[in-house]
Biopython code that builds the backbone (N, CA, C, O; Angstrom):
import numpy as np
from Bio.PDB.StructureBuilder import StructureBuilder

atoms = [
    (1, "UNK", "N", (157.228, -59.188, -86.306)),
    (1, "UNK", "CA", (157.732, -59.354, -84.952)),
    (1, "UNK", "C", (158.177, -58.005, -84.376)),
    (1, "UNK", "O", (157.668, -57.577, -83.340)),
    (2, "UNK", "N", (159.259, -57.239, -85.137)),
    (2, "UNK", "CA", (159.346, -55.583, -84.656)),
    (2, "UNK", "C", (158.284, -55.117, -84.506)),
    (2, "UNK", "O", (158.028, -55.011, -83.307)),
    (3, "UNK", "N", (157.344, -54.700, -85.280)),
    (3, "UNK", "CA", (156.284, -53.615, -85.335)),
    (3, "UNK", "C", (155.431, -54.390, -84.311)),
    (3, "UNK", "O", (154.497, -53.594, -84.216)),
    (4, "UNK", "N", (155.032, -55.689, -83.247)),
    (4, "UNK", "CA", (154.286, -56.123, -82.685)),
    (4, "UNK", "C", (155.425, -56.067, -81.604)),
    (4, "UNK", "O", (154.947, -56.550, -80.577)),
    (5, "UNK", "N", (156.715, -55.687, -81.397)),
    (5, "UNK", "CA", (157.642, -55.005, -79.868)),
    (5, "UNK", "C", (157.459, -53.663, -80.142)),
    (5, "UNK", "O", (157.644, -52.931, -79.170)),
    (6, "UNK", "N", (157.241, -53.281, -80.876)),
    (6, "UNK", "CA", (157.016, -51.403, -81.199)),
    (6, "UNK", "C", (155.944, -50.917, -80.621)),
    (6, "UNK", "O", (155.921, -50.076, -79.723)),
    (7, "UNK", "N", (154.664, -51.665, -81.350)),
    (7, "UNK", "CA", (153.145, -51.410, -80.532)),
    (7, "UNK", "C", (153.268, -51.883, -79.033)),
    (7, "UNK", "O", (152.540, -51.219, -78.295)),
    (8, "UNK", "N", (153.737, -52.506, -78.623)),
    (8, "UNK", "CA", (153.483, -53.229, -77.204)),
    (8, "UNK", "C", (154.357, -52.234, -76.243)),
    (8, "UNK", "O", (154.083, -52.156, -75.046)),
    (9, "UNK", "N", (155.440, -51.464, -76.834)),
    (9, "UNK", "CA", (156.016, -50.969, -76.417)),
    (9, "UNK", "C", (155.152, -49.251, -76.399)),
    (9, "UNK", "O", (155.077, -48.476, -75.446)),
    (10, "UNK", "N", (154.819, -49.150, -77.245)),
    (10, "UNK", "CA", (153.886, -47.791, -77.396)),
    (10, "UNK", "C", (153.307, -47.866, -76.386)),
    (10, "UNK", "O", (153.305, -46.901, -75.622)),
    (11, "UNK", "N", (152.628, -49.061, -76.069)),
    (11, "UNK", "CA", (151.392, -49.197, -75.070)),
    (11, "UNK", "C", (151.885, -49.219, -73.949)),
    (11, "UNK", "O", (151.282, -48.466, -73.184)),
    (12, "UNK", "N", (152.646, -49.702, -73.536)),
    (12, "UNK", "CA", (153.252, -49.496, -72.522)),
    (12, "UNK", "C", (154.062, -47.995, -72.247)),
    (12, "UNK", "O", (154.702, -48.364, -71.263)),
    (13, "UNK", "N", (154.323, -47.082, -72.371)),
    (13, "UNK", "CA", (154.377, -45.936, -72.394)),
    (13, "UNK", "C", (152.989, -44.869, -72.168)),
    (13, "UNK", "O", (153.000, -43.857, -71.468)),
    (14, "UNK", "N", (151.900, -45.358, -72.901)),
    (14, "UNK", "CA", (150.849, -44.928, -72.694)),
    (14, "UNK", "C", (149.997, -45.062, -71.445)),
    (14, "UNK", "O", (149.250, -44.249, -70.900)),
    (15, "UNK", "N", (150.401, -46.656, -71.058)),
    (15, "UNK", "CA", (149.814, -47.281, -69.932)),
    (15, "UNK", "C", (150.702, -45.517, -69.063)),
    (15, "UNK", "O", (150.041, -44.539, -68.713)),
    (16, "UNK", "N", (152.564, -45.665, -68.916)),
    (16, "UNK", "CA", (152.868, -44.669, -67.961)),
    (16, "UNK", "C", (152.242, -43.512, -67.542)),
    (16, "UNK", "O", (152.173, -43.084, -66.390)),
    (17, "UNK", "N", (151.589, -42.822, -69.003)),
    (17, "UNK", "CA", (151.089, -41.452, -68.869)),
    (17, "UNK", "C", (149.661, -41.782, -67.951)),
    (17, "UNK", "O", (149.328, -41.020, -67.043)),
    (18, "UNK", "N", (149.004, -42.795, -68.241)),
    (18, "UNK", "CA", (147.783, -42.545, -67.044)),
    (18, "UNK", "C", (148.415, -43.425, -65.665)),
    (18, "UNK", "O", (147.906, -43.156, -64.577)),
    (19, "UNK", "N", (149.025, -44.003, -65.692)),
    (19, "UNK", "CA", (149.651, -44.242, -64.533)),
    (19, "UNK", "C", (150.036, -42.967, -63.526)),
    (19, "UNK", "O", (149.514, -42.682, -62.448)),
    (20, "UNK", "N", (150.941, -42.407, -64.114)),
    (20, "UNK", "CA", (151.741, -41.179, -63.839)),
    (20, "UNK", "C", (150.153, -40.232, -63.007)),
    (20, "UNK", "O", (149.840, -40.006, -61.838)),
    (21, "UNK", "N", (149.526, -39.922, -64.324)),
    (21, "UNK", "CA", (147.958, -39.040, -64.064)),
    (21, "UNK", "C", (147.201, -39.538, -62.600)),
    (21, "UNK", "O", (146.851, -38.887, -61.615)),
    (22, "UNK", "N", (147.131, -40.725, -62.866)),
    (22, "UNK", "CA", (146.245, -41.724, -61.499)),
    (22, "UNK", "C", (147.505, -40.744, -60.281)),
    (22, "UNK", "O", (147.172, -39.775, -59.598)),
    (23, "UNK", "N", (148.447, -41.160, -60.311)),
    (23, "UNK", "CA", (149.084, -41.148, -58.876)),
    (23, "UNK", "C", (149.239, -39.788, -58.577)),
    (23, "UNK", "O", (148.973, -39.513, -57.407)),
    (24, "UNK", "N", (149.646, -38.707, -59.401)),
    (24, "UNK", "CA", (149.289, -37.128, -59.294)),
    (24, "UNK", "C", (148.165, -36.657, -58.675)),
    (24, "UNK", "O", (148.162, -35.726, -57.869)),
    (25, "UNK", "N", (146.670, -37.630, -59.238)),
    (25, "UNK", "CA", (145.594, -36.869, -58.879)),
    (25, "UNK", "C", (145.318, -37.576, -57.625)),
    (25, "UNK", "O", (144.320, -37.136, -57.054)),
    (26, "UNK", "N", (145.876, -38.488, -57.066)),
    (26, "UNK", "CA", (145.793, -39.241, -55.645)),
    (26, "UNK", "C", (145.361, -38.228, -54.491)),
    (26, "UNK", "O", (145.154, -37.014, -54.465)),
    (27, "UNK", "N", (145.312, -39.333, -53.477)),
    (27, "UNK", "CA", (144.746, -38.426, -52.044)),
    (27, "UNK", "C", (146.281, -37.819, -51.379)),
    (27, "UNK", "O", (146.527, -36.757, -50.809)),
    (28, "UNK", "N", (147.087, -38.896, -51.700)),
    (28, "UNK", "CA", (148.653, -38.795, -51.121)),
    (28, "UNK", "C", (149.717, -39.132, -52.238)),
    (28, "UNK", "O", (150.675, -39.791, -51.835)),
    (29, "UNK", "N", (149.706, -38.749, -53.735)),
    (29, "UNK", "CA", (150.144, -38.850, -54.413)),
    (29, "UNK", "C", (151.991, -39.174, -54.197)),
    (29, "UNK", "O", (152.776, -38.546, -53.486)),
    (30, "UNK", "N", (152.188, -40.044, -54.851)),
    (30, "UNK", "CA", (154.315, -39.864, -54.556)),
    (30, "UNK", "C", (154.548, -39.086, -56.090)),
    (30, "UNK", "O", (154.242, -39.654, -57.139)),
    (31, "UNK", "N", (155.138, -37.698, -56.046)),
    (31, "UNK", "CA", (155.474, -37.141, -57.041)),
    (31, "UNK", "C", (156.652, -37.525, -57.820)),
    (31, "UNK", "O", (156.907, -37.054, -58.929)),
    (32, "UNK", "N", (157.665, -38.764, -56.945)),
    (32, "UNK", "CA", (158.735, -38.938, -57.556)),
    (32, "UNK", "C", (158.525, -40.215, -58.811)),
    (32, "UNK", "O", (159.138, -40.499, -59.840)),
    (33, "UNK", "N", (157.221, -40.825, -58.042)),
    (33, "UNK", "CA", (157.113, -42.052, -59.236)),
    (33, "UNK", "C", (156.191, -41.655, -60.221)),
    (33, "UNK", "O", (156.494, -41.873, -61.394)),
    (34, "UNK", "N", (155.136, -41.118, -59.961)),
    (34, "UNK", "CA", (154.645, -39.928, -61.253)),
    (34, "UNK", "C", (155.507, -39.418, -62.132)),
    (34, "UNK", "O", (155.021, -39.717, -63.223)),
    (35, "UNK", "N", (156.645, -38.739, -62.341)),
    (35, "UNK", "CA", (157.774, -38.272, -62.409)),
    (35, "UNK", "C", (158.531, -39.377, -63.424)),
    (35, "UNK", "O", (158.655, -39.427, -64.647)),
    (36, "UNK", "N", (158.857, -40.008, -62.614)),
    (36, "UNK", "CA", (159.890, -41.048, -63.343)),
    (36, "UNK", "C", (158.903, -42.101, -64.417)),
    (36, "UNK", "O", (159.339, -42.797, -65.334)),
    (37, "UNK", "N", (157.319, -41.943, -63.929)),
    (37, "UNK", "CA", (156.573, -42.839, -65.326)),
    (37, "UNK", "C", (156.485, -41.857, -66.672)),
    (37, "UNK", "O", (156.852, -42.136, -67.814)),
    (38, "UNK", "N", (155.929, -40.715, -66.223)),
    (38, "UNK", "CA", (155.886, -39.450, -67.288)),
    (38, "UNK", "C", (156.962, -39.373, -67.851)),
    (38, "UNK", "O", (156.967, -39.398, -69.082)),
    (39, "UNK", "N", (158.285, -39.246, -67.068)),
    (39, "UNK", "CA", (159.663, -39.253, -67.783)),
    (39, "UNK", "C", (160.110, -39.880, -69.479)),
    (39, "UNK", "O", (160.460, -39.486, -70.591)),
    (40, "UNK", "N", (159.717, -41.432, -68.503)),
    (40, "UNK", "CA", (159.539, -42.319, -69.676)),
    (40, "UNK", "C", (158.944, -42.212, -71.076)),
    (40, "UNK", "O", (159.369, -42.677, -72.133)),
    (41, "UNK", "N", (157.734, -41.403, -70.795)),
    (41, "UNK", "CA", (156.871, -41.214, -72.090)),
    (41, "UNK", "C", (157.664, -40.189, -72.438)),
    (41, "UNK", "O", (158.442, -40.642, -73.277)),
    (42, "UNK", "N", (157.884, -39.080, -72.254)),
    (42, "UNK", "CA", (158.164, -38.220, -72.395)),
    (42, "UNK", "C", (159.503, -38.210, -73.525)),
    (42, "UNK", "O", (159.558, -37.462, -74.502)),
    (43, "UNK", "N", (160.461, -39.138, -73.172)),
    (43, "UNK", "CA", (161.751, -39.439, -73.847)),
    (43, "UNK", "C", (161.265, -40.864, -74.863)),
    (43, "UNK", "O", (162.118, -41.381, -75.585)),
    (44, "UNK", "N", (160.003, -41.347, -74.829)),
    (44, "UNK", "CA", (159.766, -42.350, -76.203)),
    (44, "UNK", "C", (159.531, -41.433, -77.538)),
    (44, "UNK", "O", (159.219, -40.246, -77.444)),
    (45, "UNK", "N", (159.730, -42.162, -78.912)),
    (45, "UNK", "CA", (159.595, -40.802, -79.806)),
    (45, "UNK", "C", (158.484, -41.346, -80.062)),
    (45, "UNK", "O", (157.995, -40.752, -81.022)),
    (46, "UNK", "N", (157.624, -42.409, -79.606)),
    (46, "UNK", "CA", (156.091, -42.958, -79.876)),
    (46, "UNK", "C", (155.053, -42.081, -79.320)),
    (46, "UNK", "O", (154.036, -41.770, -79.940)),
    (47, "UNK", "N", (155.418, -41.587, -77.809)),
    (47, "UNK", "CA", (154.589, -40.625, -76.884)),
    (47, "UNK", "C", (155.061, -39.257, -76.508)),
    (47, "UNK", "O", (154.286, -38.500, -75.924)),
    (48, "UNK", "N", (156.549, -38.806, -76.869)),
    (48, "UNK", "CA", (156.666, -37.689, -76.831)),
    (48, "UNK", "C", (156.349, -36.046, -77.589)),
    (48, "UNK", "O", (156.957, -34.980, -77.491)),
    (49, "UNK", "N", (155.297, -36.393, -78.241)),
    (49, "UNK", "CA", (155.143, -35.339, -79.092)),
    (49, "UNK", "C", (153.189, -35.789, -78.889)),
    (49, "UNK", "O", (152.477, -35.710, -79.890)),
    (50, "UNK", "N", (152.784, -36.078, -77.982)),
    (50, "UNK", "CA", (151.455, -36.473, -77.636)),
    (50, "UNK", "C", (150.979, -35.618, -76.407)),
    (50, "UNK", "O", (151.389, -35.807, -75.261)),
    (51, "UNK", "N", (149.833, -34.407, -76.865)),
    (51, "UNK", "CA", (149.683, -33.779, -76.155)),
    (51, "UNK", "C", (149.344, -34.029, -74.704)),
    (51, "UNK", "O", (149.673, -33.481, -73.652)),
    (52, "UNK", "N", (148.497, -35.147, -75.050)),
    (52, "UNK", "CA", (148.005, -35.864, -73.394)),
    (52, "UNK", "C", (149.545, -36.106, -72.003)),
    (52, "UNK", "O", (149.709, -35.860, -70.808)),
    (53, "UNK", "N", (150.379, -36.743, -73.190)),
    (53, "UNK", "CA", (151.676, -36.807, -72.416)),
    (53, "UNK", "C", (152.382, -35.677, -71.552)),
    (53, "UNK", "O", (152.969, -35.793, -70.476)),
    (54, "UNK", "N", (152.127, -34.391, -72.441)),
    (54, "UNK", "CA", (152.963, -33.106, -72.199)),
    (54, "UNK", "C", (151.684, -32.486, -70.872)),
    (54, "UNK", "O", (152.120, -31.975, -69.840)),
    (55, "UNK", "N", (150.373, -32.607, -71.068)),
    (55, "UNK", "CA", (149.584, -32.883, -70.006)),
    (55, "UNK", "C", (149.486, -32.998, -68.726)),
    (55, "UNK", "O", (148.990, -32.288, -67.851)),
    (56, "UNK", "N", (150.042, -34.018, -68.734)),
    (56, "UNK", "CA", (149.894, -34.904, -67.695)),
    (56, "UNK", "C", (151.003, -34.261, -67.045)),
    (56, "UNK", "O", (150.568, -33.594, -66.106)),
    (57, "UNK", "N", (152.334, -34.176, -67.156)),
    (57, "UNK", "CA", (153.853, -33.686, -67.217)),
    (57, "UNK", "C", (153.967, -32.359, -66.458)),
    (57, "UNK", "O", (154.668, -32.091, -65.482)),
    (58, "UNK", "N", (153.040, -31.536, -67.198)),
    (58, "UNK", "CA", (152.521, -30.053, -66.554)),
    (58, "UNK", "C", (151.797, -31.085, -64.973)),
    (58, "UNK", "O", (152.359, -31.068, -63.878)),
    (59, "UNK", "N", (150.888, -31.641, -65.180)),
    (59, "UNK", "CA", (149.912, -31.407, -64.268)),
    (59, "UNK", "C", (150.692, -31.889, -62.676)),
    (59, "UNK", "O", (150.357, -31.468, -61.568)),
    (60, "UNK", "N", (151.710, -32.801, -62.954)),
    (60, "UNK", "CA", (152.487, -33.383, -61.727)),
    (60, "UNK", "C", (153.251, -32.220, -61.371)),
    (60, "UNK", "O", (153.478, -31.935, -60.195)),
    (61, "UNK", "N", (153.618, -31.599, -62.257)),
    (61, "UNK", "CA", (154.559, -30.283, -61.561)),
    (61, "UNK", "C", (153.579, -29.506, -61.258)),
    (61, "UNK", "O", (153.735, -29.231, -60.069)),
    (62, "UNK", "N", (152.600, -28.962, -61.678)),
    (62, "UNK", "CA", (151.608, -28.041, -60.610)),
    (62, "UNK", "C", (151.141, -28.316, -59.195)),
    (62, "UNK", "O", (151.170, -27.593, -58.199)),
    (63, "UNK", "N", (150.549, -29.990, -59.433)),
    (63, "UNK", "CA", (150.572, -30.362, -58.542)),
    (63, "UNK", "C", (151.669, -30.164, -56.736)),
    (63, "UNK", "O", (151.526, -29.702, -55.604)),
    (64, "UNK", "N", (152.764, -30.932, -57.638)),
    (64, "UNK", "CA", (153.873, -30.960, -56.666)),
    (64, "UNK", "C", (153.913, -29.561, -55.814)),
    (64, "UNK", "O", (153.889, -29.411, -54.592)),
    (65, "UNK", "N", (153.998, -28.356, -57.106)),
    (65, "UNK", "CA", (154.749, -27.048, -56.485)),
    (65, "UNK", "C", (153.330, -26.551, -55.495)),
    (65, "UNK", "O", (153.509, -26.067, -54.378)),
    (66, "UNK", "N", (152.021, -26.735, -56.041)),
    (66, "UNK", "CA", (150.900, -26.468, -54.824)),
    (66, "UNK", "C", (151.141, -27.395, -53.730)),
    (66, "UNK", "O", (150.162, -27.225, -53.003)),
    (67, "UNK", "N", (151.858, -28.248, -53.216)),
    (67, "UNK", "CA", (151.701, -29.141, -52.543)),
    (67, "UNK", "C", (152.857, -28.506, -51.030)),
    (67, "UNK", "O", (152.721, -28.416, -49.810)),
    (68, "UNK", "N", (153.754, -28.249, -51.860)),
    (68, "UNK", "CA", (155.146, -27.717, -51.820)),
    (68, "UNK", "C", (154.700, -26.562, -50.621)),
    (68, "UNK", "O", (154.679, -26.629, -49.392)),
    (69, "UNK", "N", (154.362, -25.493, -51.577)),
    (69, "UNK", "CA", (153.791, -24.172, -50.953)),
    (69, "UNK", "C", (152.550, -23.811, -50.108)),
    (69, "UNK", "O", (152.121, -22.744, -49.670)),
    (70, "UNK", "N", (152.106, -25.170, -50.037)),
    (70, "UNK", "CA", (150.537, -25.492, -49.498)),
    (70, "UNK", "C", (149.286, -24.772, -49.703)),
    (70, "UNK", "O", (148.377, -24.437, -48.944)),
    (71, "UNK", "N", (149.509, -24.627, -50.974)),
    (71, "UNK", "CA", (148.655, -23.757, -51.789)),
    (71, "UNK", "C", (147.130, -25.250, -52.041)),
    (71, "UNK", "O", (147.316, -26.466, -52.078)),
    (72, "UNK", "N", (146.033, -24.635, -52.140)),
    (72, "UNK", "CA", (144.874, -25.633, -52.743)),
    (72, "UNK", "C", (145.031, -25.960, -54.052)),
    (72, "UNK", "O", (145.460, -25.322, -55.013)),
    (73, "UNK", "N", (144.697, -26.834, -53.952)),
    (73, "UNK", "CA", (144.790, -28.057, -55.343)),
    (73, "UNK", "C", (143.928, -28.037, -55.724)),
    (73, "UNK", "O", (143.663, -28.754, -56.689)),
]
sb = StructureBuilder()
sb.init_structure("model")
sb.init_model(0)
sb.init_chain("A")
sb.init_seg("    ")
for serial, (resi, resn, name, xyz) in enumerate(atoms, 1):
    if name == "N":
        sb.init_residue(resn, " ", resi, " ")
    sb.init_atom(name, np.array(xyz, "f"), 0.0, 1.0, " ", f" {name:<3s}", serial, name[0])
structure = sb.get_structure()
């Protein structure tokens, strides 16, 4: 019963990181909910040491700060 809330819970964290990815690479992305899904992974000890995670994490803050400065994306 744990280890089947553990996995479900993994997955769900994982689901965040392409969640997070989808809404970054958007036409009109919201950087704050990107942000707060990545967060999540980021602080699980299931997805935080997962390069894709740390990834993705970079890629919303590049994003944002080109967005910011109106630099091309």
């Amino acid at each position: 019963m744990v280890l089947l809330l553990v996995a479900s819970f993994t997955f769900a964290q994982e689901k965040n990181v392409k969640e997070a990815k989808s809404i970054a690479n958007g036409v009109n992305p919201d950087f704050a909910k990107a942000e707060e899904l990545i967060n999540q992974a980021l602080t699980n000890p299931e997805t935080k040491d997962n390069a894709e995670t740390w990834d993705v994490a970079g890629l919303i803050q590049e994003k944002e700060v080109r967005k910011k400065w109106k630099m091309p994306i």
